[in-house]
mmCIF entry with sequence, helices, sheets and N, C-alpha, C, O atoms, coordinates in Angstrom:
data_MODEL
# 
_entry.id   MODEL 
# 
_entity.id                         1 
_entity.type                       polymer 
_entity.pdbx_number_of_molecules   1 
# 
_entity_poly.entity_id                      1 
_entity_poly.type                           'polypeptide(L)' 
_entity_poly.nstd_linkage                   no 
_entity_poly.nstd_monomer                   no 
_entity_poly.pdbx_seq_one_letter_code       
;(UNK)(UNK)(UNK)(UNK)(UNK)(UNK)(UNK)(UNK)(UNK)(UNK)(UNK)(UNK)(UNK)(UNK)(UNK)(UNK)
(UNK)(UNK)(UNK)(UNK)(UNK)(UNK)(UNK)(UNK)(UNK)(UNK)(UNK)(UNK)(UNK)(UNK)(UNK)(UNK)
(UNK)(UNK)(UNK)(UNK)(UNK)(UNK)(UNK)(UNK)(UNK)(UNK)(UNK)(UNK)(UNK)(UNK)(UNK)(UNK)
(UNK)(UNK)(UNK)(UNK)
;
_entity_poly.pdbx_seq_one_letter_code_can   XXXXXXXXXXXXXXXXXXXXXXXXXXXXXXXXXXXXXXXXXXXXXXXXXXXX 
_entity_poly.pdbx_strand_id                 A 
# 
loop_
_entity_poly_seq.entity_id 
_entity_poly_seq.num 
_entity_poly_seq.mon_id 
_entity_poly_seq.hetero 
1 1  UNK n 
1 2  UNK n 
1 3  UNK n 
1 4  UNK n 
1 5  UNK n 
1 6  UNK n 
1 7  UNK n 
1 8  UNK n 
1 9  UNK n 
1 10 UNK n 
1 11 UNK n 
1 12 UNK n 
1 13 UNK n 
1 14 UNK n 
1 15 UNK n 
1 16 UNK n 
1 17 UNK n 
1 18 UNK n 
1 19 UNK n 
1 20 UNK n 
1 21 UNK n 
1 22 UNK n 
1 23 UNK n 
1 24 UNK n 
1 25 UNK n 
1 26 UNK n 
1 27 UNK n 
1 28 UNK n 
1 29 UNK n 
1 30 UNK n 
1 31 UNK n 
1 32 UNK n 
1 33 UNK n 
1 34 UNK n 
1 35 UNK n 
1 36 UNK n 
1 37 UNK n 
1 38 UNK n 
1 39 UNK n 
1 40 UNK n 
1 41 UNK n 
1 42 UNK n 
1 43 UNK n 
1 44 UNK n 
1 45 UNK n 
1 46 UNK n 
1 47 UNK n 
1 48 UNK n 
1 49 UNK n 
1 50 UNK n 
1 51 UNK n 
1 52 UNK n 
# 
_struct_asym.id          A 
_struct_asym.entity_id   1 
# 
loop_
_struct_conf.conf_type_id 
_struct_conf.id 
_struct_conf.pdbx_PDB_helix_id 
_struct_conf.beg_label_comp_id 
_struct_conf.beg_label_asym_id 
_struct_conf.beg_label_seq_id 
_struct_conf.pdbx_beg_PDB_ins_code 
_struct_conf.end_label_comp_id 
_struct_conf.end_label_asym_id 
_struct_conf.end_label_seq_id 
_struct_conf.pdbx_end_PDB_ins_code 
_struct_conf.beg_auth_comp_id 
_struct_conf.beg_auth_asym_id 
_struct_conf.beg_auth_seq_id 
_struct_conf.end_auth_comp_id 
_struct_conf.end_auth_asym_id 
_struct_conf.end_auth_seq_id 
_struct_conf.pdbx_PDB_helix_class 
_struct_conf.details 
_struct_conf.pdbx_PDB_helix_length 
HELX_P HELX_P1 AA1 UNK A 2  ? UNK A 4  ? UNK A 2  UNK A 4  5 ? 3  
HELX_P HELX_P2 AA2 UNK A 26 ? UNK A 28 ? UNK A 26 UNK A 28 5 ? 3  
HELX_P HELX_P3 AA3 UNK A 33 ? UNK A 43 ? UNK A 33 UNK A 43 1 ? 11 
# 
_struct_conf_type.id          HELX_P 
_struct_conf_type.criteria    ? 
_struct_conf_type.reference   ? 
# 
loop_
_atom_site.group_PDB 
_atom_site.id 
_atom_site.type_symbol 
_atom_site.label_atom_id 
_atom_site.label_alt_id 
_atom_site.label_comp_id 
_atom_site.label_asym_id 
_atom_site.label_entity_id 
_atom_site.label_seq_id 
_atom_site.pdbx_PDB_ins_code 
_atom_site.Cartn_x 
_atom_site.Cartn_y 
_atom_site.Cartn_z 
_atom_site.occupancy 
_atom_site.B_iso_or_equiv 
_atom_site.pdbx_formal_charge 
_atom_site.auth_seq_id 
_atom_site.auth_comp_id 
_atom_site.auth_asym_id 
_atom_site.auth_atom_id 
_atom_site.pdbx_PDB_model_num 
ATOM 1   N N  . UNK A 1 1  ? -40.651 -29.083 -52.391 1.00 0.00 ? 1  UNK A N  1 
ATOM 2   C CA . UNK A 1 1  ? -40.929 -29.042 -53.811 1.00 0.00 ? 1  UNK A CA 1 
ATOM 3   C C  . UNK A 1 1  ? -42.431 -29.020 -54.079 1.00 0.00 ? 1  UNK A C  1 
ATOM 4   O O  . UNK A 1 1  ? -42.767 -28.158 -54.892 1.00 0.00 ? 1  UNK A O  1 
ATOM 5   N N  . UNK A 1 2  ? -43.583 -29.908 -53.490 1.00 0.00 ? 2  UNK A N  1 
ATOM 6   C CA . UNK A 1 2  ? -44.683 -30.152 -53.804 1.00 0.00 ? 2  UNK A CA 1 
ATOM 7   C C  . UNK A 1 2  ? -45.167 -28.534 -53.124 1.00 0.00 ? 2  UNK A C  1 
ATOM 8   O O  . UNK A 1 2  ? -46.016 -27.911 -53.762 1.00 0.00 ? 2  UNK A O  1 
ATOM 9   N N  . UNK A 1 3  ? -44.750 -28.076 -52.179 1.00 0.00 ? 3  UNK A N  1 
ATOM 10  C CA . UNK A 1 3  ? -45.689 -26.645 -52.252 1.00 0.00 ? 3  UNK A CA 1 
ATOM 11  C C  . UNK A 1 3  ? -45.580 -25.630 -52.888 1.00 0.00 ? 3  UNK A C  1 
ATOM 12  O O  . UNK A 1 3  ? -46.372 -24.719 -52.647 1.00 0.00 ? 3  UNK A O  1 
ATOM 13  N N  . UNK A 1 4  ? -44.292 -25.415 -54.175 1.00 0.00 ? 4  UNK A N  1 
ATOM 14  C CA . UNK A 1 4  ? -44.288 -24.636 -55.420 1.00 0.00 ? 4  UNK A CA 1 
ATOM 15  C C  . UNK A 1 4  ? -44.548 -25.560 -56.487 1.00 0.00 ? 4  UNK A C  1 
ATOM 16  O O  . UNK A 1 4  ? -44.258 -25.237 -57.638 1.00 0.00 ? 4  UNK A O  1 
ATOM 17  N N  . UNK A 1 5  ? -45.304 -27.192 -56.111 1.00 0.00 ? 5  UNK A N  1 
ATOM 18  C CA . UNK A 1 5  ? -46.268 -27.713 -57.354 1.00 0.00 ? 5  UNK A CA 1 
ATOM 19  C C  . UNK A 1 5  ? -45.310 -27.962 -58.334 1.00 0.00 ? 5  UNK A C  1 
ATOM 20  O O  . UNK A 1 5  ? -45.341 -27.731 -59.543 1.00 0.00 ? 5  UNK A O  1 
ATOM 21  N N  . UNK A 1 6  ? -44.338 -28.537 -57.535 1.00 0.00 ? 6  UNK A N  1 
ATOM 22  C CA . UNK A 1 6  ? -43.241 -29.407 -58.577 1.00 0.00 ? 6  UNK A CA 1 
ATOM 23  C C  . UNK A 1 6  ? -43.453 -30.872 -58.424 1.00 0.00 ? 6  UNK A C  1 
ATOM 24  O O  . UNK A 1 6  ? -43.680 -31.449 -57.361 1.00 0.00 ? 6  UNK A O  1 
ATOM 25  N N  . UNK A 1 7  ? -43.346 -31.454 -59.703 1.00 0.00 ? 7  UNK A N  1 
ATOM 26  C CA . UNK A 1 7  ? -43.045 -33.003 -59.649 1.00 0.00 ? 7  UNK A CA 1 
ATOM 27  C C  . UNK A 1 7  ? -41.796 -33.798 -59.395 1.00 0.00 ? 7  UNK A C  1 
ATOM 28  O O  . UNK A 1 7  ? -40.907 -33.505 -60.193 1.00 0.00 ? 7  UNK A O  1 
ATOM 29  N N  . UNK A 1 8  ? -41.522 -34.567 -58.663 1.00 0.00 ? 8  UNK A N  1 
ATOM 30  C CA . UNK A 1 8  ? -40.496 -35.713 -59.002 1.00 0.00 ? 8  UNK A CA 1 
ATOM 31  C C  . UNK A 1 8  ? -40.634 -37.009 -58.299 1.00 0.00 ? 8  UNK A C  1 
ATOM 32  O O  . UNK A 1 8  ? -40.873 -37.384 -57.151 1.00 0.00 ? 8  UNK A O  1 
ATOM 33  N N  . UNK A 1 9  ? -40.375 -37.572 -59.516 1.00 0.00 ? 9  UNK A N  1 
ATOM 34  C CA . UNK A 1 9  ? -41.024 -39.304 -59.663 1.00 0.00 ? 9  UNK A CA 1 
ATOM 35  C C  . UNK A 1 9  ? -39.438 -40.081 -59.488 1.00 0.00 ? 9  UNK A C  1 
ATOM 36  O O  . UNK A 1 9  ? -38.558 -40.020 -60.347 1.00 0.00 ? 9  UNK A O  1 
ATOM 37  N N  . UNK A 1 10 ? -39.349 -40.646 -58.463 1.00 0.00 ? 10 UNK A N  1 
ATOM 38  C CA . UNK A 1 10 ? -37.992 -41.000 -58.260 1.00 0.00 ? 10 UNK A CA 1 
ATOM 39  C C  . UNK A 1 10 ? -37.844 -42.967 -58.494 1.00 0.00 ? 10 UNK A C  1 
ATOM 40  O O  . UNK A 1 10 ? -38.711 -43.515 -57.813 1.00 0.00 ? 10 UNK A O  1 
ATOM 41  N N  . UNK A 1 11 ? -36.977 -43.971 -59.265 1.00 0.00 ? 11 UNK A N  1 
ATOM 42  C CA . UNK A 1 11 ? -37.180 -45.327 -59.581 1.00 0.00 ? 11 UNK A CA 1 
ATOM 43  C C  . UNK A 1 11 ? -35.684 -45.580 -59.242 1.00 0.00 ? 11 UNK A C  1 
ATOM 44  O O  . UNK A 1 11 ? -34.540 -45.374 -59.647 1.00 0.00 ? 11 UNK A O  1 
ATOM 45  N N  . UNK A 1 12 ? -36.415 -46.162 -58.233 1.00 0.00 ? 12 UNK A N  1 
ATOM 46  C CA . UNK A 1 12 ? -34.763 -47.002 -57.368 1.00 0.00 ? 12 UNK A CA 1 
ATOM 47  C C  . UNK A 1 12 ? -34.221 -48.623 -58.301 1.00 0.00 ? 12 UNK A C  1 
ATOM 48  O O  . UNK A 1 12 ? -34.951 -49.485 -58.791 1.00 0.00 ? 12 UNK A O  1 
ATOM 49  N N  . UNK A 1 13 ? -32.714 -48.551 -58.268 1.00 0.00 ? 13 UNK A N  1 
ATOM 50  C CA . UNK A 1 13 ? -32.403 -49.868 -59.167 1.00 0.00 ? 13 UNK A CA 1 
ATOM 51  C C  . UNK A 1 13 ? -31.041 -50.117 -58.096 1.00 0.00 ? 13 UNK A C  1 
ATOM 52  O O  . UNK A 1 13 ? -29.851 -49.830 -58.227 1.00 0.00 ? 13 UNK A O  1 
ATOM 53  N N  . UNK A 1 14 ? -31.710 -50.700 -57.131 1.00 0.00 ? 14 UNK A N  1 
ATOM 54  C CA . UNK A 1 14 ? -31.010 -51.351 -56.662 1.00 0.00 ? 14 UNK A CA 1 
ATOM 55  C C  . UNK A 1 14 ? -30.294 -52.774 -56.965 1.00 0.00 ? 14 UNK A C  1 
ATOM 56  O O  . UNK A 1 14 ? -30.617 -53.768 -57.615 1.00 0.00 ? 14 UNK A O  1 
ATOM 57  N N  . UNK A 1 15 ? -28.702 -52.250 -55.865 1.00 0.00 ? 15 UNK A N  1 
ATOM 58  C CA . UNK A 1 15 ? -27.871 -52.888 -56.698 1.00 0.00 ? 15 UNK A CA 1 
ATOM 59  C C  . UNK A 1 15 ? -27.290 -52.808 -57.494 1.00 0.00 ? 15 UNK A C  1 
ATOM 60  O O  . UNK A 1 15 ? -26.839 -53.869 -57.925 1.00 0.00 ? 15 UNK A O  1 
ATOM 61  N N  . UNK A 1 16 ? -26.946 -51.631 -58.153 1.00 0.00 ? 16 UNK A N  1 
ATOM 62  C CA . UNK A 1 16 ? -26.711 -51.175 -59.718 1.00 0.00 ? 16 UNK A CA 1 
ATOM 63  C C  . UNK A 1 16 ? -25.275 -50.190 -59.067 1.00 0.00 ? 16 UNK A C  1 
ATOM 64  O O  . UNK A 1 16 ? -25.025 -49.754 -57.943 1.00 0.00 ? 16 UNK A O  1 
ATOM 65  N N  . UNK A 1 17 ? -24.566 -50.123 -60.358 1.00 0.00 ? 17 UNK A N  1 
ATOM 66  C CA . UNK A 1 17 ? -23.414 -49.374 -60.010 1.00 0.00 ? 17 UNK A CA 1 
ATOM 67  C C  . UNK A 1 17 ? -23.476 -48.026 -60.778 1.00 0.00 ? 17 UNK A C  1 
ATOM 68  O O  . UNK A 1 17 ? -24.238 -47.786 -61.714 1.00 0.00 ? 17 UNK A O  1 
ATOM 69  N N  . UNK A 1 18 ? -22.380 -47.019 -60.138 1.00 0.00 ? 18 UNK A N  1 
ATOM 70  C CA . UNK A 1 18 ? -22.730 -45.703 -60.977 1.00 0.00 ? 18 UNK A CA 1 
ATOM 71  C C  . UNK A 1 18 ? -22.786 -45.772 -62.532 1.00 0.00 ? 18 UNK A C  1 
ATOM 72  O O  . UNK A 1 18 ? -21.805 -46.356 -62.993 1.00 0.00 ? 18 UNK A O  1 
ATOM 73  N N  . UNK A 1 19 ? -23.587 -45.375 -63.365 1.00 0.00 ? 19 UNK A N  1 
ATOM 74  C CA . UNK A 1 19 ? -23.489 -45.566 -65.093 1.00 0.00 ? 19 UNK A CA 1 
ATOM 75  C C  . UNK A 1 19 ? -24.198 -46.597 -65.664 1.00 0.00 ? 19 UNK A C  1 
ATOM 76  O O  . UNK A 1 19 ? -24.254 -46.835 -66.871 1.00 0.00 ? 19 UNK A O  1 
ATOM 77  N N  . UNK A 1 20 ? -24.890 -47.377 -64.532 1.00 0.00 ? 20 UNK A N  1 
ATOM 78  C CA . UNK A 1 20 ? -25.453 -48.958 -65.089 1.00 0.00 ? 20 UNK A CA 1 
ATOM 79  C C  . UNK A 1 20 ? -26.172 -48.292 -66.170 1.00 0.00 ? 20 UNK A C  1 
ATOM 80  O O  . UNK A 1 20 ? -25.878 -48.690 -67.297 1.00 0.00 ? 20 UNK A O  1 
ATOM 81  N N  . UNK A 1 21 ? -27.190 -47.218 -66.071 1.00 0.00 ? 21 UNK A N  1 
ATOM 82  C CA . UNK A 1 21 ? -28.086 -46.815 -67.520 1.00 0.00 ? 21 UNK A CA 1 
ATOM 83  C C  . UNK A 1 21 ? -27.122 -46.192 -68.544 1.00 0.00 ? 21 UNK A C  1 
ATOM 84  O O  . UNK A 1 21 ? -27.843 -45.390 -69.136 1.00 0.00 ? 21 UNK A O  1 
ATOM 85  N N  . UNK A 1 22 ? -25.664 -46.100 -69.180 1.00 0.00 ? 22 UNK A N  1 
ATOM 86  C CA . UNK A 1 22 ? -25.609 -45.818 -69.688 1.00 0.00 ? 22 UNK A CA 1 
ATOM 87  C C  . UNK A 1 22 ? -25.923 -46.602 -71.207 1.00 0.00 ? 22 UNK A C  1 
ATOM 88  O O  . UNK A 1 22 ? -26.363 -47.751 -71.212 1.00 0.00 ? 22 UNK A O  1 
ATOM 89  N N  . UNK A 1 23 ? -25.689 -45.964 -72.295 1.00 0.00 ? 23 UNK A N  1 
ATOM 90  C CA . UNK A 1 23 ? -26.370 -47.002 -73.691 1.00 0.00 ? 23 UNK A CA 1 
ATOM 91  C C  . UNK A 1 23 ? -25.067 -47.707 -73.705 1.00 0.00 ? 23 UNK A C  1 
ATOM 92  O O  . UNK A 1 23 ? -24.002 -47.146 -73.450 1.00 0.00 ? 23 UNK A O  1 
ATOM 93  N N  . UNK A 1 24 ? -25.206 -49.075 -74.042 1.00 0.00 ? 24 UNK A N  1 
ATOM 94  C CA . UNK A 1 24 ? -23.860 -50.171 -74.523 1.00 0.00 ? 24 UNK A CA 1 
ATOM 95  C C  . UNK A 1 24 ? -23.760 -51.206 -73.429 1.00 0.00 ? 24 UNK A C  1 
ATOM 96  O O  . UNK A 1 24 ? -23.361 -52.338 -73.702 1.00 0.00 ? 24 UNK A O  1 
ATOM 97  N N  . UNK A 1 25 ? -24.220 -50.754 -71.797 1.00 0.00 ? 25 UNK A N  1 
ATOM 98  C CA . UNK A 1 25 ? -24.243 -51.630 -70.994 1.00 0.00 ? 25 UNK A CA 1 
ATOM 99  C C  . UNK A 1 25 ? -25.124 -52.769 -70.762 1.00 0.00 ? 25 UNK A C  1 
ATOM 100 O O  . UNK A 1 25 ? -26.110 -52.323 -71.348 1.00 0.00 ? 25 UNK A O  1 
ATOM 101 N N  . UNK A 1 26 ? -25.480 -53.881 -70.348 1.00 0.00 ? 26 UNK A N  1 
ATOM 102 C CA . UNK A 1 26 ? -26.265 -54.819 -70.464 1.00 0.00 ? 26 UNK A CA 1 
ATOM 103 C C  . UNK A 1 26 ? -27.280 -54.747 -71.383 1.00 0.00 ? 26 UNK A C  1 
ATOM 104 O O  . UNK A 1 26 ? -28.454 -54.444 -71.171 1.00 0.00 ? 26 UNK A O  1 
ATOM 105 N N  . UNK A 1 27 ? -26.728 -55.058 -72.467 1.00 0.00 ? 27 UNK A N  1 
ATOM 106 C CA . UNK A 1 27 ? -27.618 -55.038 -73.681 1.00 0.00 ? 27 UNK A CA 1 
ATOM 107 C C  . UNK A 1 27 ? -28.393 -53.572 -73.706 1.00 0.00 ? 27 UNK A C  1 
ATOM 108 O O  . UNK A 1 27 ? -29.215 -53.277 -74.575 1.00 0.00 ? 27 UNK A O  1 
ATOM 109 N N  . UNK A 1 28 ? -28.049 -52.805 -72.747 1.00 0.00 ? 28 UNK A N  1 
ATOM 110 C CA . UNK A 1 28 ? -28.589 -51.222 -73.009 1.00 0.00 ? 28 UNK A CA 1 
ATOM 111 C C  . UNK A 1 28 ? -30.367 -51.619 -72.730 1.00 0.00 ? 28 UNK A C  1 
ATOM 112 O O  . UNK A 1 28 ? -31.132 -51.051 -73.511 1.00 0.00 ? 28 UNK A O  1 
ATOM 113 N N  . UNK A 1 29 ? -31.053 -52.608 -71.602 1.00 0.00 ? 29 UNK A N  1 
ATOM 114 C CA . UNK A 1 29 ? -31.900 -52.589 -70.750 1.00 0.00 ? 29 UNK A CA 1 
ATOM 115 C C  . UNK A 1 29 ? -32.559 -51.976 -69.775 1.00 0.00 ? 29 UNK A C  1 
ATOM 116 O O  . UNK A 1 29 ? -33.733 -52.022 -69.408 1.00 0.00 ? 29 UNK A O  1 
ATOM 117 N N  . UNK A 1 30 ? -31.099 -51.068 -69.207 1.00 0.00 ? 30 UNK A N  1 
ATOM 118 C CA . UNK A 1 30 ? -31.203 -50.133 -68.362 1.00 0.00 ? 30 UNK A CA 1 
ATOM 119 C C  . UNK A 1 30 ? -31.389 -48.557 -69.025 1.00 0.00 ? 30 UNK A C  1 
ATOM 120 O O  . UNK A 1 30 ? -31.928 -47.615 -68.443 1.00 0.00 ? 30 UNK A O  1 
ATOM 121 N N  . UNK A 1 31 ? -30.888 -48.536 -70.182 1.00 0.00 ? 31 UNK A N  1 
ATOM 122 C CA . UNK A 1 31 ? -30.832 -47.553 -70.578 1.00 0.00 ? 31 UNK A CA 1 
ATOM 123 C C  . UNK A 1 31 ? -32.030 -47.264 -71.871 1.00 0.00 ? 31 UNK A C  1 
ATOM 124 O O  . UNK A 1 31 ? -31.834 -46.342 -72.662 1.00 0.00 ? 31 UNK A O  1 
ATOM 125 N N  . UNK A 1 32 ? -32.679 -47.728 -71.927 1.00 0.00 ? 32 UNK A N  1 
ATOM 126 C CA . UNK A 1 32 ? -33.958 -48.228 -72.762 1.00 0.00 ? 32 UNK A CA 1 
ATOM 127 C C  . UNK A 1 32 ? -35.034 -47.992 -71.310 1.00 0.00 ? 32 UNK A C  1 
ATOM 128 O O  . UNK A 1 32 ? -36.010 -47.296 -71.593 1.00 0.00 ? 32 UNK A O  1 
ATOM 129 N N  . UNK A 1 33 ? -35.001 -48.355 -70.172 1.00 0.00 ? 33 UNK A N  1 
ATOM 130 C CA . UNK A 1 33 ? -35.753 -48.707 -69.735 1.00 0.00 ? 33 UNK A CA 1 
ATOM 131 C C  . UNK A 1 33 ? -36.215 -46.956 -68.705 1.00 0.00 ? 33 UNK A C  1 
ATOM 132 O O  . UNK A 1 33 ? -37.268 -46.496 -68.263 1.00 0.00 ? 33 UNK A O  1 
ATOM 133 N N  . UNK A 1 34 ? -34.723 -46.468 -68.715 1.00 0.00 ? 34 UNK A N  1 
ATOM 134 C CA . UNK A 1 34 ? -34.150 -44.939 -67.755 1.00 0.00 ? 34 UNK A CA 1 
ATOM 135 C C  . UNK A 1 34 ? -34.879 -44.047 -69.133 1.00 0.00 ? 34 UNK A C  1 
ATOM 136 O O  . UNK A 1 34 ? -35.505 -43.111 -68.637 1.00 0.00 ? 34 UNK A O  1 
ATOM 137 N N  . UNK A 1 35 ? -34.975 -44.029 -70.304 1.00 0.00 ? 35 UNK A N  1 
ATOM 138 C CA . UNK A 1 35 ? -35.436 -43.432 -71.663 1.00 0.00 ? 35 UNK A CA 1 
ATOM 139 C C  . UNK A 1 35 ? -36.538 -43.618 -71.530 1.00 0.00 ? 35 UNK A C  1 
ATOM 140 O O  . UNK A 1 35 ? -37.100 -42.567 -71.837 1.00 0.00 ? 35 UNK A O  1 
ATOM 141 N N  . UNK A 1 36 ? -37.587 -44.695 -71.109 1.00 0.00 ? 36 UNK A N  1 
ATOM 142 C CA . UNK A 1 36 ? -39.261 -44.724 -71.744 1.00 0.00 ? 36 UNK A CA 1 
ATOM 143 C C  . UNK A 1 36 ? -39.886 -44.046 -70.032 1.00 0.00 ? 36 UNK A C  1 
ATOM 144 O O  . UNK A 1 36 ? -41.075 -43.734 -69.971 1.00 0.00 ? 36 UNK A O  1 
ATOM 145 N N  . UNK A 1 37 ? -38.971 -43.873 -68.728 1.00 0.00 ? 37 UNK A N  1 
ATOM 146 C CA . UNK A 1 37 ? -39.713 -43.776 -67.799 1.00 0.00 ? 37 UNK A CA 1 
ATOM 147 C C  . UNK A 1 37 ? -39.718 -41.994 -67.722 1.00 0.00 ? 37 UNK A C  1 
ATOM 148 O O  . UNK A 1 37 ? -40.581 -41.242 -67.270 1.00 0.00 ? 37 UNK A O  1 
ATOM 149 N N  . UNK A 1 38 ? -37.985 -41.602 -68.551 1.00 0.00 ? 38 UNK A N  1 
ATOM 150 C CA . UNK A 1 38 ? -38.324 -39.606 -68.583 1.00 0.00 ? 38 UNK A CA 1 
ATOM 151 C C  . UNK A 1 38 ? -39.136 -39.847 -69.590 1.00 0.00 ? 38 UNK A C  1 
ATOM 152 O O  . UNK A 1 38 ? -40.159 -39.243 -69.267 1.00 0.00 ? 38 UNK A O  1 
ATOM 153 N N  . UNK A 1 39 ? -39.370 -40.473 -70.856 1.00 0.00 ? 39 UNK A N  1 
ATOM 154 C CA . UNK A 1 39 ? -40.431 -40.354 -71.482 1.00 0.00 ? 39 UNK A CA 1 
ATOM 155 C C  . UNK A 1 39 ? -41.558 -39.963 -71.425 1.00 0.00 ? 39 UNK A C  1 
ATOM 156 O O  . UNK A 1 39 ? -42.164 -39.150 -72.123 1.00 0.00 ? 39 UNK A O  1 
ATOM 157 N N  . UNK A 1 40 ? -41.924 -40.698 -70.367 1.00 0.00 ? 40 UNK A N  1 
ATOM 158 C CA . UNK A 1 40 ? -43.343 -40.583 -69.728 1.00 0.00 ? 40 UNK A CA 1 
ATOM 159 C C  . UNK A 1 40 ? -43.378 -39.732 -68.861 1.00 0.00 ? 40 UNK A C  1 
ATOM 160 O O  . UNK A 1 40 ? -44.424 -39.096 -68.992 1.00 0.00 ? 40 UNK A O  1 
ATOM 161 N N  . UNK A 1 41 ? -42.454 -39.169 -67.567 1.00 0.00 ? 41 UNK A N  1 
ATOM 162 C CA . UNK A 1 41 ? -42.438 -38.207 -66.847 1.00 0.00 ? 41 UNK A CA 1 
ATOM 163 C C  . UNK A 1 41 ? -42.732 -37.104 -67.587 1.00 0.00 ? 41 UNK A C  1 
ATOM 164 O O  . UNK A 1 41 ? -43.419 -36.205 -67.104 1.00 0.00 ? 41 UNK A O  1 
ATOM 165 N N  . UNK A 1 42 ? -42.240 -37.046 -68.858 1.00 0.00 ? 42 UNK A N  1 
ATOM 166 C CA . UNK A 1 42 ? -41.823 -35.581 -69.686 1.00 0.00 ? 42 UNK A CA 1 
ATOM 167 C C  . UNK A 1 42 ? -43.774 -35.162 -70.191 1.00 0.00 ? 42 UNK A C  1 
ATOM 168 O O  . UNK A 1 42 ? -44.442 -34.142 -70.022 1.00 0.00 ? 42 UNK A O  1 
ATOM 169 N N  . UNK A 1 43 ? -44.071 -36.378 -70.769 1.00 0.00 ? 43 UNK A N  1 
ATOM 170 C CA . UNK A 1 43 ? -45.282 -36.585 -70.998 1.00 0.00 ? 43 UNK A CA 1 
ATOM 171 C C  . UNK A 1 43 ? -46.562 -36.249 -70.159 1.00 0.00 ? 43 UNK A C  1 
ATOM 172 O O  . UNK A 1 43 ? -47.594 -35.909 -70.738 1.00 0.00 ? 43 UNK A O  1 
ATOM 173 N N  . UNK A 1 44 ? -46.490 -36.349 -68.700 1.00 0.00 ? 44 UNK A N  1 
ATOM 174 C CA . UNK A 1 44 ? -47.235 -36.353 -67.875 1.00 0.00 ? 44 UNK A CA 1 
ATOM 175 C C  . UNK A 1 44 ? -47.171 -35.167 -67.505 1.00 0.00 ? 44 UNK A C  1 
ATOM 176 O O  . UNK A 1 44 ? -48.007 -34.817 -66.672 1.00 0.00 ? 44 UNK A O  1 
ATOM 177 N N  . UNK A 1 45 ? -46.067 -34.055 -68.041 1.00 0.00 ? 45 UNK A N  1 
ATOM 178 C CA . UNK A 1 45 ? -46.078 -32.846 -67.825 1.00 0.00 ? 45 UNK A CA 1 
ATOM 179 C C  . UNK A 1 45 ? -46.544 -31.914 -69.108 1.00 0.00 ? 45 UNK A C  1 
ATOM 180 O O  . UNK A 1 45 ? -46.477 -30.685 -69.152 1.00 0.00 ? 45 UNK A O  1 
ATOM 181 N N  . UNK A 1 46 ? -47.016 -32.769 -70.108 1.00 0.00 ? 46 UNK A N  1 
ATOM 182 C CA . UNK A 1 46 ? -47.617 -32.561 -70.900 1.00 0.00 ? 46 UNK A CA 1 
ATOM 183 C C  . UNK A 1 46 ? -46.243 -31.597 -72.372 1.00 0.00 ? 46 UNK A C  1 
ATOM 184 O O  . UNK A 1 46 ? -46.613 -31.152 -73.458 1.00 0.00 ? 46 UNK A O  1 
ATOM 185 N N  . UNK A 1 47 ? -45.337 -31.584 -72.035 1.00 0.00 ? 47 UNK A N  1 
ATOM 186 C CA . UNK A 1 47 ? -44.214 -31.665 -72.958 1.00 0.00 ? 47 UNK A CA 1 
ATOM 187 C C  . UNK A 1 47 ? -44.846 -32.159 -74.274 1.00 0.00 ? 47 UNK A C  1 
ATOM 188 O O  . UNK A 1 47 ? -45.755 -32.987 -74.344 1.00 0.00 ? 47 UNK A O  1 
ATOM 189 N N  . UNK A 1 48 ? -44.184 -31.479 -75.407 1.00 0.00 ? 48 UNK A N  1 
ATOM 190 C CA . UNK A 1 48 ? -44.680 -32.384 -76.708 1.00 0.00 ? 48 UNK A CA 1 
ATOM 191 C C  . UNK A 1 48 ? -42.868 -32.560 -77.549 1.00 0.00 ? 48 UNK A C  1 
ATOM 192 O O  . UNK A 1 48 ? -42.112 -31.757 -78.096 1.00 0.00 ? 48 UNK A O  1 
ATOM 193 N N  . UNK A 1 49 ? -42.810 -33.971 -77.261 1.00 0.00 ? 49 UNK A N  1 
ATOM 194 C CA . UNK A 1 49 ? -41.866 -34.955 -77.457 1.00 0.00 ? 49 UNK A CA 1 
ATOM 195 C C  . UNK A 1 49 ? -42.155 -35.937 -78.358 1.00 0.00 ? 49 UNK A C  1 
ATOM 196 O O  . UNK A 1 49 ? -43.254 -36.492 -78.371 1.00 0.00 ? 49 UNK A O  1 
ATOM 197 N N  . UNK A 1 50 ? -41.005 -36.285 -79.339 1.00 0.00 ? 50 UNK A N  1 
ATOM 198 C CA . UNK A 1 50 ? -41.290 -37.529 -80.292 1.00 0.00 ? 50 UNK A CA 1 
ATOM 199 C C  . UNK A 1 50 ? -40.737 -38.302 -78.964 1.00 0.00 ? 50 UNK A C  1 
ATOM 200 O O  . UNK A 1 50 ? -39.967 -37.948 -78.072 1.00 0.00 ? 50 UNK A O  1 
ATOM 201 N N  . UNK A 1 51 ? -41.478 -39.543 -79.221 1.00 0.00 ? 51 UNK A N  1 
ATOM 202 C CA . UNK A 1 51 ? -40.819 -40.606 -78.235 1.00 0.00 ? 51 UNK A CA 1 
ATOM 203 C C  . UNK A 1 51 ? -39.792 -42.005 -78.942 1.00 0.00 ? 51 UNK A C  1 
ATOM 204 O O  . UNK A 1 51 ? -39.987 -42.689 -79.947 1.00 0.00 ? 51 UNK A O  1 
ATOM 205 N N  . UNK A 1 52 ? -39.012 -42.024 -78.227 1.00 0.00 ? 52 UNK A N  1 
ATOM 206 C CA . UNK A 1 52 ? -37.159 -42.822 -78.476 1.00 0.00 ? 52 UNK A CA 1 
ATOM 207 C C  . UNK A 1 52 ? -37.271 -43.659 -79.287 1.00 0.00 ? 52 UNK A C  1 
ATOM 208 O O  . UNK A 1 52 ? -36.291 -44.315 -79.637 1.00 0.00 ? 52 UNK A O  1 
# 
């Protein structure tokens, strides 16, 4: 990927089961938290996004 100068930023949550980020689950922590980090990925690619 990095020698056609692609990004990917990968955040391990270990321990977690398939869907833990979906919205409604643990107070939706995970899924608040999976939202501000593409946020910022999206951002760092210079995307123009309202943010969540």
């Amino acid at each position: 990927m990095k020698e056609f100068g692609n990004i990917c930023d990968l955040h391990l949550y270990e321990d977690e089961e398939h869907g833990f980020f979906n919205y409604g689950r643990n107070s939706g922590i995970a899924f608040k938290d999976t939202m501000e980090k593409s946020y910022n990925f999206l951002k760092k690619l210079n995307y123009k996004i309202k943010k969540p």
